[in-house]
N, C-alpha and C positions, 0 to 999 in steps of 0.2 A: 363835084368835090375834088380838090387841087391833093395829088400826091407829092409828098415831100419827103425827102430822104436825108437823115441827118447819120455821123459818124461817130463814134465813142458816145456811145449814149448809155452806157451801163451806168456812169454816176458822173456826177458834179454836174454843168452846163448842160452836155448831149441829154442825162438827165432828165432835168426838170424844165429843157427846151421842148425833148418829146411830149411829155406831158401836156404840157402848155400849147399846144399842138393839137394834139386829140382834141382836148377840153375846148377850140376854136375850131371844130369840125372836120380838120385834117387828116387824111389817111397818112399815117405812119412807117414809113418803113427807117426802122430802126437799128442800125449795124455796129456793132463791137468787135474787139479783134477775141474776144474769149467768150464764145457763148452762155459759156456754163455763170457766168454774171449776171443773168438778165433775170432772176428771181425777184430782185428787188422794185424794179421796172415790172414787170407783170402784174405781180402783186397791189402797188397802187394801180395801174389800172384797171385792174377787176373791180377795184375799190370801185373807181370811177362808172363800171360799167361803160370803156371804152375799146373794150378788147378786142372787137371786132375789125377795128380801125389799124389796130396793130399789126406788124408784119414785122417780126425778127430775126433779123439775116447776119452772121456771124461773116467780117469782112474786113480782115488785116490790109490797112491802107497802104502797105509796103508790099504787097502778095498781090501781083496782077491778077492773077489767078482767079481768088477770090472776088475782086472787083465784074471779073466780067462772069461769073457766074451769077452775081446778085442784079450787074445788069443786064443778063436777060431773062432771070425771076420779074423785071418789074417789065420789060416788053413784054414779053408772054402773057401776065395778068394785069398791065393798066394800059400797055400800048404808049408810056408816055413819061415823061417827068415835069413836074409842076416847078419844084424846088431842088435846089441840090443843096444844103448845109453842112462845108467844111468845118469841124470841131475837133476832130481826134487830134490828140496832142501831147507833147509833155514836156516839163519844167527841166533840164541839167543845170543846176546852178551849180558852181564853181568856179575862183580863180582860173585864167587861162592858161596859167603858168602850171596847175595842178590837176586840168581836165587831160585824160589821155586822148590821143588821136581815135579813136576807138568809138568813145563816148562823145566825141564832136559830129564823128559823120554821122553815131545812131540818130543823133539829137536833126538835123538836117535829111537824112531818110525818113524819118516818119513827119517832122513837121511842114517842113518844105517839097520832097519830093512824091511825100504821100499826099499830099493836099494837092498837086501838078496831077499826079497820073491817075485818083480819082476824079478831077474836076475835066480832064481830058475824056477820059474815060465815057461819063458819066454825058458827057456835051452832045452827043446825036440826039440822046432823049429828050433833055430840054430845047433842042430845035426841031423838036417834033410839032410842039403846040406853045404857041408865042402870044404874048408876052410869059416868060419865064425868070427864073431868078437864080442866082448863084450867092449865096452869102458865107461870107469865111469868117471866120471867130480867131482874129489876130490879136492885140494887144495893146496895151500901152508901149509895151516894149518895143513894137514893130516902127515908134516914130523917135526912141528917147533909151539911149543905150545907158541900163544901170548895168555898176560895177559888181563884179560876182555872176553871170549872168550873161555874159559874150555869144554862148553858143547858141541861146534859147533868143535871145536879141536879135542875131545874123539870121536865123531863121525867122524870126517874125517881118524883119525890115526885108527880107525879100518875098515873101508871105504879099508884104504890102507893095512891089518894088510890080511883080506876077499879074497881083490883082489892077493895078494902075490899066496895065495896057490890055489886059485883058478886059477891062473896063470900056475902053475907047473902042476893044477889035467887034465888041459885042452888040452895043448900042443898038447899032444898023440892023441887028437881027431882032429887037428887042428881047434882049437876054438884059435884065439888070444885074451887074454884078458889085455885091457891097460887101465892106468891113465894117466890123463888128471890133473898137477897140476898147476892152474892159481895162479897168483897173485893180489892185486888189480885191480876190474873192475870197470867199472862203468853199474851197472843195481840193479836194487830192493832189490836185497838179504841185501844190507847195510842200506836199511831204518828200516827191522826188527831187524837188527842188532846190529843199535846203540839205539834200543828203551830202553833197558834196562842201557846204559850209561849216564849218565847225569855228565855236569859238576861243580856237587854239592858235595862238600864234601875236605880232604885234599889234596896236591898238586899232590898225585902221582894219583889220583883219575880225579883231573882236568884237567893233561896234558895226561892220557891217553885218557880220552877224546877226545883231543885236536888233539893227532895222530891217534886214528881210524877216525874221522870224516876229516880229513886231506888227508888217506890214499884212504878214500871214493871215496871224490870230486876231489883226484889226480889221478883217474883210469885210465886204458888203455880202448881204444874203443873193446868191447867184440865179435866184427866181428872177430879180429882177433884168438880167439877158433874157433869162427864154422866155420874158415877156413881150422886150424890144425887139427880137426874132417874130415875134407871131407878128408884133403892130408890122416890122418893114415886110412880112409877107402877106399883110392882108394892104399893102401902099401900092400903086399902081406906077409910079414910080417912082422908086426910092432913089435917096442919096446915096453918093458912095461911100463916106465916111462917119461911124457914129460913135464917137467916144462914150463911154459912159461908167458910172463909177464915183468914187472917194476921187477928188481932184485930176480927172482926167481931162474935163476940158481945158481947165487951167495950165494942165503941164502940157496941152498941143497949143494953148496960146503963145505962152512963155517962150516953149522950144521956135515958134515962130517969129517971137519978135526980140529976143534978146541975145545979144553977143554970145558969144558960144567963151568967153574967158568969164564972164560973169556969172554963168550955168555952171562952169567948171567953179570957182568960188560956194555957189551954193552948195552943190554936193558936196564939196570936201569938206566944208565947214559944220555939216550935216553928221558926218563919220569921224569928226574928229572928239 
């Protein structure tokens, strides 16, 4: 039975990735940065009658601390990591001109350097018993920088910049390491998202408003990740990159084959 460790799993992706997880025979170990959240996570699985499989460990992805106490909860009782599933995350949307310096580094502490020093972290155990996996839940954003959106961008493109080479350093060890890059969902991450957009000010300001909150409430149901999670962890060897989502492959074809003045044309044309 392969143990797998996923992050921010109290709601959206982390979620109803765990789930999807148990219900595919996986032991769980599931970490949040706020314990006292895991009521709703419990509860479907009792539903399930998967409870046994679950292991909930409260593990703020910016608190070293916390990291190496949960890994060595899972040396001590599994001797090993199957999986490691980077998820914890979150949205700063805003002008760059109106993010403070403040809310730029938060947004890059938790997305980018918390997904580094747990995946460092976390990497003895999955070179304990090989073939193993590393999968990260980056984005569309991490290949296609929308406006509004700078800081949560810069962190996903290097999210993907991380996983490249750490891709390549891995191989050899048979460590598979993949991205996971969605498109609009609908769970939490866009309510902090669009906190910093308001639709106050001139046109191009109002209507992109108009299309993040649009692109929000137009989401795909996000079972469909923590399905694609189970399929590349039960893949022997998986690929490294899996777009998935409302026009997600199309916008990494696009971003691949067209002038970058004709990209710029389409969005603006888009917000005006």
């Amino acid at each position: 039975m392969k143990i797998a460790l996923i992050t921010g799993a109290n709601s959206g992706i982390g979620f109803y990735t765990s789930i999807e997880l148990l219900k595919a025979g996986f032991v769980v170990v599931a970490t949040m940065r706020d314990i006292s959240k895991q009521a709703a996570l419990v509860k479907e699985v009792e539903q399930l009658g998967l409870k046994k499989a679950l292991n909930i460990q409260q593990m703020d992805v910016t608190k070293k601390e916390e990291i190496i106490n949960v890994k060595s909860m899972i040396e001590e009782k599994f001797g090993r990591l199957d999986i490691l599933i980077n998820n914890a995350g979150y949205c700063q949307g805003g002008l760059l001109a109106e993010i403070s310096y403040d809310e730029w580094e938060a947004q890059q502490k938790t997305n980018l350097l918390g997904t580094l020093q747990v995946t460092k972290g976390f990497l003895p155990l999955l070179e304990k018993k090989t073939p193993s996996q590393i999968i990260t839940i980056s984005s569309v954003s991490g290949f296609f920088g929308f406006p509004g959106m700078s800081a949560y961008t810069s962190s996903k493109f290097a999210i993907e910049g991380l996983s490249e080479s750490l891709r390549l350093e891995l191989l050899p060890k048979q460590i598979f390491v993949t991205l996971i890059e969605p498109a609009s969902y609908k769970t939490k991450i866009w309510q902090k998202g669009l906190e910093n957009i308001t639709d106050q000010g001139d046109d191009f300001k109002q209507n992109l408003f108009k299309y993040a909150k649009a692109s929000a409430n137009n989401g795909s149901d996000p079972i469909e990740v923590a399905q694609l999670v189970v399929k590349i962890c039960q893949t022997n060897k998986p690929k490294f990159r899996y777009p998935i989502g409302k026009g997600a492959r199309t916008l990494a074809f696009l971003k691949r084959v067209l002038p970058w003045s004709i990209i710029e044309k389409i969005v603006l044309n888009r917000l005006r």
